[in-house]
C-alpha positions as CSV (number, residue, x, y, z in Angstrom):
1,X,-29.1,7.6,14.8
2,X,-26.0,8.5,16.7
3,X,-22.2,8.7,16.3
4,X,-21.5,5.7,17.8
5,X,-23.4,3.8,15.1
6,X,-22.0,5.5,12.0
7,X,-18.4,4.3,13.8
8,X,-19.4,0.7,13.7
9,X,-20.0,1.2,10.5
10,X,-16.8,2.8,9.1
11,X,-14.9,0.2,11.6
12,X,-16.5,-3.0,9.9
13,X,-15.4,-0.9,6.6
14,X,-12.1,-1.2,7.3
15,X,-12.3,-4.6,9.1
16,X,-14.2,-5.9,6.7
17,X,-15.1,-8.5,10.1
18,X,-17.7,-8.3,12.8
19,X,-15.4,-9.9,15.1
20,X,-12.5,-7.5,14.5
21,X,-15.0,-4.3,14.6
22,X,-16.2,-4.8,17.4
23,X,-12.9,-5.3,19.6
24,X,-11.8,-2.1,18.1
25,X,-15.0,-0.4,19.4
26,X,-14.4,-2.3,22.8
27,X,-18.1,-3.5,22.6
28,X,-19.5,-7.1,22.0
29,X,-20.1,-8.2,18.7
30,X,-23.8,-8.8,19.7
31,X,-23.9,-5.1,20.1
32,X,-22.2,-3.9,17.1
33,X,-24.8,-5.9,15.0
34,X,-27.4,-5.0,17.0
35,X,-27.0,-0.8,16.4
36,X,-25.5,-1.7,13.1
37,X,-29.2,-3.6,12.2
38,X,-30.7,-0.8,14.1
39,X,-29.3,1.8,11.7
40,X,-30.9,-0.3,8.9
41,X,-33.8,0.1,10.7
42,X,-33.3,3.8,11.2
43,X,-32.8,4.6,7.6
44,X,-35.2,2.2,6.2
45,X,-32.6,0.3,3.9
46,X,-30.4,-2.5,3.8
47,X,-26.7,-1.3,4.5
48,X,-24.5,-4.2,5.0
49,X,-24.4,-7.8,2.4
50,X,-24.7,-10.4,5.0
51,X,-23.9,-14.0,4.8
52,X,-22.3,-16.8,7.0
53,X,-19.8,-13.7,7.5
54,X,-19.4,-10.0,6.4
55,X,-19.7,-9.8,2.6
56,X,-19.4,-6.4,2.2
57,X,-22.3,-2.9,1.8
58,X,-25.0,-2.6,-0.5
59,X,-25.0,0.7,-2.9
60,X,-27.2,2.1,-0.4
61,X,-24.4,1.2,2.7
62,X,-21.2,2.7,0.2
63,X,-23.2,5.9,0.4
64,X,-24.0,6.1,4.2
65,X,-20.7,4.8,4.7
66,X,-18.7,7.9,2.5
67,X,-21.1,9.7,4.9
68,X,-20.6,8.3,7.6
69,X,-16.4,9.1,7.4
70,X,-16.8,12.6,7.0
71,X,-19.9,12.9,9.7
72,X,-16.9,11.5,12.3
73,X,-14.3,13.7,10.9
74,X,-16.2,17.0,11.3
75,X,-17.1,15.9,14.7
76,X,-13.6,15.0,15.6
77,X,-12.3,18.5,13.8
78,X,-15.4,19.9,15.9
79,X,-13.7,18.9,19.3
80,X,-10.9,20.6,18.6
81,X,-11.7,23.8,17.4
82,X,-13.7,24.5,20.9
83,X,-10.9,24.2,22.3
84,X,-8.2,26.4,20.3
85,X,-5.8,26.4,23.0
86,X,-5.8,22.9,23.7
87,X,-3.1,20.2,23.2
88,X,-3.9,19.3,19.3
89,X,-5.2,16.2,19.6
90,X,-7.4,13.4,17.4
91,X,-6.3,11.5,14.3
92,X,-4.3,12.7,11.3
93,X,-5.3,10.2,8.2
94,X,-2.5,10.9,5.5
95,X,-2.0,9.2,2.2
96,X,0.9,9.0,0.1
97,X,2.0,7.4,-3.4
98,X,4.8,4.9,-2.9
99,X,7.2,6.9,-4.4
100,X,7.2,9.9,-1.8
101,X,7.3,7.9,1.3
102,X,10.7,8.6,2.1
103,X,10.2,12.4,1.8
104,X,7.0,11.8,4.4
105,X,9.6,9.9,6.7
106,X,11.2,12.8,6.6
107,X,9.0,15.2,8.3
108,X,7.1,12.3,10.2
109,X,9.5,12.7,13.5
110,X,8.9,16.6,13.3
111,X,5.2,16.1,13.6
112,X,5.8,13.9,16.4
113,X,7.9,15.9,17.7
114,X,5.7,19.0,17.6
115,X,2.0,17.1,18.2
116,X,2.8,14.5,20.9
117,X,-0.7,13.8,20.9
118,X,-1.9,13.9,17.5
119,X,-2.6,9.8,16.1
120,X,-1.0,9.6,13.0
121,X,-2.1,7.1,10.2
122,X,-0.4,6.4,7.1
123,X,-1.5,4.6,4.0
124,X,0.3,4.0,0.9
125,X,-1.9,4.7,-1.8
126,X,-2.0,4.8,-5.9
127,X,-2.8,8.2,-7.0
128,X,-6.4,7.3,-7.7
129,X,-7.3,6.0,-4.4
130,X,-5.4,9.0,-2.3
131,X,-8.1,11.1,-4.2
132,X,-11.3,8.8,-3.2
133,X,-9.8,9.0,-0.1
134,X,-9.8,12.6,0.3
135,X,-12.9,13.3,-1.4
136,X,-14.8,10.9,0.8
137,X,-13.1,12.6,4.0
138,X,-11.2,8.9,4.7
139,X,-7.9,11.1,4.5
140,X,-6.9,14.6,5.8
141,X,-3.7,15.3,3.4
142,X,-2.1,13.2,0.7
143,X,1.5,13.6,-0.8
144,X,0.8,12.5,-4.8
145,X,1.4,14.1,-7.9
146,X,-0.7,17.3,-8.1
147,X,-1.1,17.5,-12.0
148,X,-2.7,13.9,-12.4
149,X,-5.9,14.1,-13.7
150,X,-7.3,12.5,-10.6
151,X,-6.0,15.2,-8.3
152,X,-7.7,18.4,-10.1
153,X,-10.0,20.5,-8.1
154,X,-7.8,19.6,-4.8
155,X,-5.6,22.2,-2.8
156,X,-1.8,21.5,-2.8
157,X,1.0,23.0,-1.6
158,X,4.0,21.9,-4.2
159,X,7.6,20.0,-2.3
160,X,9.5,18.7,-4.4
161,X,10.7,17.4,-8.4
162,X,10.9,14.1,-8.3
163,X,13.4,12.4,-11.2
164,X,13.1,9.8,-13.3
165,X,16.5,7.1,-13.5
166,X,17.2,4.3,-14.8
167,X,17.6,1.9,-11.6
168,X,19.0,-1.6,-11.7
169,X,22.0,-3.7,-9.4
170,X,25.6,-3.0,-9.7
171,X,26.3,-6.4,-9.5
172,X,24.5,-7.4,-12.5
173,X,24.4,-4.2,-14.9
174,X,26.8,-1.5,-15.5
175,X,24.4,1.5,-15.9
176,X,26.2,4.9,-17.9
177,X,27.0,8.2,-15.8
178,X,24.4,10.4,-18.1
179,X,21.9,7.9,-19.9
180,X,19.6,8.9,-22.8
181,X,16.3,7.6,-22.9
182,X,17.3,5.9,-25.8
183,X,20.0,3.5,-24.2
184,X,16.6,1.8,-22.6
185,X,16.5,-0.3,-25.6
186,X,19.5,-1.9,-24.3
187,X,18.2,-3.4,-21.6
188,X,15.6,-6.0,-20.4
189,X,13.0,-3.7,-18.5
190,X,11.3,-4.9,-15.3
191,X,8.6,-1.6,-15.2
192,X,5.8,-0.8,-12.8
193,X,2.3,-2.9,-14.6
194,X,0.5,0.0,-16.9
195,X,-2.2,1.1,-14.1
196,X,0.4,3.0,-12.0
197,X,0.2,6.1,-11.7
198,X,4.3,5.9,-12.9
199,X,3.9,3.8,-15.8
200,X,1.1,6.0,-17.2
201,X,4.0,9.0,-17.0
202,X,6.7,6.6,-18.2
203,X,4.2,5.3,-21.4
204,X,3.9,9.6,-21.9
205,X,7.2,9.8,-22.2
206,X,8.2,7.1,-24.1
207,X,5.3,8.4,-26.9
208,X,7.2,11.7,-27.0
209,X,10.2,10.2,-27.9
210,X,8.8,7.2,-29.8
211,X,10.1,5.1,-27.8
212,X,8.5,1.4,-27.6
213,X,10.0,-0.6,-25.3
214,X,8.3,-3.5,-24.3
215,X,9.0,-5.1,-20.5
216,X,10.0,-8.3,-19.7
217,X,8.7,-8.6,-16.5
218,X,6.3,-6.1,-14.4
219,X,4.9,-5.8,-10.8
220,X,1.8,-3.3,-9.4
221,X,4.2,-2.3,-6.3
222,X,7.4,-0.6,-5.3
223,X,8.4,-3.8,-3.4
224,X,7.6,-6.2,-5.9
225,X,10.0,-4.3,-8.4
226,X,12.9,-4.3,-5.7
227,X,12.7,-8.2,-5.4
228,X,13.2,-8.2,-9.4
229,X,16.0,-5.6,-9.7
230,X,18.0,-6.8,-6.7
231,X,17.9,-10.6,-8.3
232,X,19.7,-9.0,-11.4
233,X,16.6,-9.9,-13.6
234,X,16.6,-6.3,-15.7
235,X,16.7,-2.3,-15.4
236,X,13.7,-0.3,-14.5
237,X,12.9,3.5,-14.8
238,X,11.7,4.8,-11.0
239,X,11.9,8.5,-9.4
240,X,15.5,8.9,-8.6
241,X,15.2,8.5,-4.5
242,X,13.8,5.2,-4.9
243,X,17.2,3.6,-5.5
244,X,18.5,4.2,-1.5
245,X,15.2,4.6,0.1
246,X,12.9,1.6,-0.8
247,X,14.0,-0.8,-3.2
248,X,17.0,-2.8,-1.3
249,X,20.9,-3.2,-1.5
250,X,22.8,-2.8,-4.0
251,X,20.9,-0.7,-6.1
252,X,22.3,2.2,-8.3
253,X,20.5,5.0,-9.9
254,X,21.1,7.3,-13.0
255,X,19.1,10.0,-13.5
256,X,17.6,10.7,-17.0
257,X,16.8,13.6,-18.6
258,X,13.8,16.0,-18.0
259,X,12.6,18.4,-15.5
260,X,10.7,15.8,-13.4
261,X,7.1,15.7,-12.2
262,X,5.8,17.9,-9.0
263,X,5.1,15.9,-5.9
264,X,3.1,17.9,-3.5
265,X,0.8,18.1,-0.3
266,X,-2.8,17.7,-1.4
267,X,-6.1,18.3,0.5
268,X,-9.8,19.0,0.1
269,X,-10.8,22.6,-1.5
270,X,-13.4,24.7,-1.0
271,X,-13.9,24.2,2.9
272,X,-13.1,25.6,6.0
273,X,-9.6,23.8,7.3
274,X,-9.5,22.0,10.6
275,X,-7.3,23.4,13.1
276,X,-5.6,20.1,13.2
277,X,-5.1,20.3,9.5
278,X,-4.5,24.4,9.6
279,X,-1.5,23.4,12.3
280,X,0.1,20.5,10.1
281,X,0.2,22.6,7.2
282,X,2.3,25.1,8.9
283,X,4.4,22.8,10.5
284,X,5.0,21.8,7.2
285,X,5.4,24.8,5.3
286,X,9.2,25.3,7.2
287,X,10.5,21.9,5.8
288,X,13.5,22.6,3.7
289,X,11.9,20.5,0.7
290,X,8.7,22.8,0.6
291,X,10.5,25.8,-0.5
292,X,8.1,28.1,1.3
293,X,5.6,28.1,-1.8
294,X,2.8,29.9,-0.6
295,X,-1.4,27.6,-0.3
């Protein structure tokens, strides 16, 4: 077994195509199933559901594979800590929930700015999945909501509040200066679907304040929801900065009351950091937004 196999394996993982794998490992596809079926061989089990095409891993592949990620990452982290004084180089894997993208845009330009070299991939991820992913080594930092249950045992580095509004379009709803939770009755609701991370808080807090609204019409995605609220079809209840930053034109956003959740950087515990991750941190502990609270 060698590196080279375990990153034919994570590359058909996020292909999910032989074809595609392989011309991101610049080999042939012959080759990548050949070390790919001499891996099987290797480990004396079946590790990938073969048909006409790839169908996916067995059990036994999902745990070679969650190996597999974090065998490349340590090796890739390994690289760079020989070599200390070195341009920081290799791939930064970061994961956010929809709602903080525009505070990563924010500080995406100064980590370009400051790493040149350093790859940079973003994935916007539900709160559940940003904590797979860091757990199984797929991601290096998230930007999620620290006290969901999904997110306990992980370090974090607390940003910002992030505010819940009442949203909707100017052109089609006149939406008061300082709502009340209660004025949602009011309204036809277009609401995140009830597997969000969001909805869950927004079901909380209409329990506390027994509150039962029920929406007219729901989507699973930030975008979705714009499409409804810019067509004038209801009145959601989004974090405050979503109203400029994601959802479309002529969008207007009232904040309601409450002290607002914690969004926050987020990483794996109870290891030694990467130099790549030890040098992103810092970076990002001088952001305005970060307040300087201390790891």
């Amino acid at each position: 077994m060698d590196h080279r196999q375990l990153s034919f394996l994570v590359a058909l993982a996020s292909e999910r195509h032989f074809g595609r794998a392989a011309r991101v490992c610049h080999v042939t596809q012959p080759t990548l199933s050949a070390r790919l079926k001499q891996l099987e061989e290797e480990l004396g089990t079946a590790l990938i559901l073969r048909g006409h095409r790839f169908e996916g891993f067995t059990p036994e592949g999902e745990r070679v594979l969650t190996h597999a990620r974090r065998i490349l990452a340590e090796l890739d982290e390994l690289k760079g800590d020989l070599s200390p004084d070195a341009v920081l180089t290799g791939r930064l894997s970061l994961g956010a929930v929809p709602s903080a993208l525009a505070a990563v845009g924010e500080f995406l330009p100064r980590l370009r700015e400051a790493f040149p070299q350093l790859s940079l991939r973003l994935r916007e991820l539900s709160t559940s999945s940003l904590a797979q992913g860091l757990e199984d080594g797929e991601l290096d930092l998230a930007v999620g909501y620290p006290a969901a249950p999904a997110m306990s045992g992980f370090a974090c580095r607390p940003l910002y509040q992030e505010h819940s509004a009442l949203i909707a379009s100017q052109a089609h709803f006149r939406l008061p200066d300082a709502p009340q939770w209660e004025c949602l009755r009011d309204y036809p609701l277009v609401l995140l679907t009830p597997e969000m991370q969001q909805r869950r808080r927004l079901n909380q807090q209409f329990e506390l304040l027994g509150l039962q609204p029920s929406p007219l019409l729901e989507a699973n995605s930030i975008s979705g929801l714009g499409v409804m609220l810019e067509a004038g079809l209801g009145v959601s209840v989004l974090a405050e900065n979503l109203a400029d930053s994601r959802l479309g034109e002529g969008l207007v956003a009232r904040r309601l009351p409450g002290e607002g959740e914690t969004v926050g950087l987020l990483w794996r515990s109870g290891q030694q950091r990467s130099r790549r991750l030890n040098a992103v941190l810092e970076l990002l502990r001088s952001l305005p937004h970060s307040a300087g609270v201390a790891d």
